[in-house]
C-alpha positions in Angstrom: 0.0 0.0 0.0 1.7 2.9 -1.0 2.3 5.8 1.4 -0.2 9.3 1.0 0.7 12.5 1.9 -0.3 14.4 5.1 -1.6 17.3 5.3 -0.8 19.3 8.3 -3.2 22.0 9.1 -2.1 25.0 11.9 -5.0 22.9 14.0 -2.6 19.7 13.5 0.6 22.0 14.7 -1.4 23.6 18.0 -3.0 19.9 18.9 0.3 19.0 18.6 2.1 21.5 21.1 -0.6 20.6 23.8 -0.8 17.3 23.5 3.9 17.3 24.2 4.2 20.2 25.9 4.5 18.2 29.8 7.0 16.2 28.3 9.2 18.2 25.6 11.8 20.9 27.1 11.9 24.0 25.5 14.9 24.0 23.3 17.2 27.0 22.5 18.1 28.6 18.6 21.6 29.0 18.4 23.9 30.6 15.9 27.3 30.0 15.0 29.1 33.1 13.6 31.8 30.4 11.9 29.1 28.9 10.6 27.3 32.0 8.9 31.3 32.8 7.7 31.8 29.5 5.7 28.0 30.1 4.2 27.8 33.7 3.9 24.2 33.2 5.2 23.1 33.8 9.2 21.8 30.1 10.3 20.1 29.3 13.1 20.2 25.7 14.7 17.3 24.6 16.3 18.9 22.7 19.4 16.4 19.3 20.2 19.2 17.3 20.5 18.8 19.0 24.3 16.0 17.0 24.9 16.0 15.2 28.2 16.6 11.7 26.4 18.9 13.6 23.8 16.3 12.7 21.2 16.1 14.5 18.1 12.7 13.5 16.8 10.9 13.5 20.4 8.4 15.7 20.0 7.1 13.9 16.6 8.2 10.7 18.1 6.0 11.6 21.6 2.9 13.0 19.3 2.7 10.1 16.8 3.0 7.7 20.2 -0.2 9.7 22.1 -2.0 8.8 19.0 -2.1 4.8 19.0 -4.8 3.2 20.0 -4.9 0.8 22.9 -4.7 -2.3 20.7 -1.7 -0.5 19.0 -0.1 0.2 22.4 -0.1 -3.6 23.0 2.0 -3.9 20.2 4.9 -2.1 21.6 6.6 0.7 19.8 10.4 0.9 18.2 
């Protein structure tokens, strides 16, 4: 069965943030004045790799999880 795209609506986004925001840490935007140098563009690095678990994906990881359904709990998640 091949895979169909998602729309995400800004409903989606703010069900989201309530739904992780007990568990997810606020991360901090960092910049990196070398880095902007060796681009010649001014980047900022979201930082969610300073999640408690070090995660990078949590917060999708933690919504997609609050989703399953009790049979699908049962099953585990990897």
């Amino acid at each position: 069965m091949p895979l169909l795209p998602m729309a995400v609506s800004a409903d989606d986004v703010r069900e989201a943030a309530n739904i992780i925001k007990a568990a997810a840490q606020r991360t901090p935007v960092l910049t990196s004045t070398q880095a902007n140098a060796l681009t010649g563009a001014s980047l900022f690095f979201k930082c969610e790799n300073y999640q408690r678990i070090g995660a990078f994906k949590f917060r999708g990881a933690y919504n997609a999880i609050s989703h399953l359904t009790p049979e699908q709990k049962k099953n585990g998640v990897v």
